[in-house]
N, C-alpha and C positions, 0 to 999 in steps of 0.2 A: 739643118746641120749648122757647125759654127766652124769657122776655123778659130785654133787659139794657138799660141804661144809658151811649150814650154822650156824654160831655159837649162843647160844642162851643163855643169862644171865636170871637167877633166883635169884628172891629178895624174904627172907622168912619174913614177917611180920607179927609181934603181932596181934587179932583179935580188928577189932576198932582203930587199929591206919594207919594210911596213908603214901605211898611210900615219902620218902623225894624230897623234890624238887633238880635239877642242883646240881651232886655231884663232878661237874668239878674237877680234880687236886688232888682227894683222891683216897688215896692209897688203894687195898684190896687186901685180898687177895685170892691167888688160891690155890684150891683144885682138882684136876682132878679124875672124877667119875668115874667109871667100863665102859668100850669099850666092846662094840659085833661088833662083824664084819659081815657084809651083806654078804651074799652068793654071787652075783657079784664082788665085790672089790677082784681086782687083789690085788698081792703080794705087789707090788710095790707103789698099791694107800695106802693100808695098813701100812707099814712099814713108810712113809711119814705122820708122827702125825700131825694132827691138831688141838693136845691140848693149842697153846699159840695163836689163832686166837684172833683177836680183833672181838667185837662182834659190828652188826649192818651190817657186810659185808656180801658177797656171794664168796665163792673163789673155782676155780677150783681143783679137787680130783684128779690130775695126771698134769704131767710136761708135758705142749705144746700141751694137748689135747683139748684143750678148741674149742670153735667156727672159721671156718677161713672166709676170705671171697675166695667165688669164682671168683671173676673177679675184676681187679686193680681197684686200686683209681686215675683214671682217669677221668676227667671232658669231 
């Protein structure tokens, strides 16, 4: 198994009015909310914040632990 990282944007809006469209190029900003920490996550996956993630991604929770392949990229 892996653990990963996905980051997740929340937009708080008025009741009756609608998410704005394409806010390409605008600035907001951050606030970073209260961390609990899962009872697996090592020290090290921990300690490596993933509070400035861009959101829309998926990113691995430890350095080089991600997927490998088992047998070369050979044709």
């Amino acid at each position: 198994h892996w653990n990963i990282r996905v980051p997740v944007r929340y937009a708080i809006v008025d009741k009756g009015r609608s998410l704005p469209d394409d806010e390409y190029g605008v600035w907001r900003a951050y606030i970073p909310g209260p961390r609990e920490r899962a009872p697996w996550i090592s020290d090290e996956d921990w300690e490596n914040g993933s509070d400035a993630l861009a959101d829309g991604g998926i990113y691995m929770a430890g350095r080089g632990k991600g997927p490998r392949l088992l047998t070369p990229l050979e044709g």
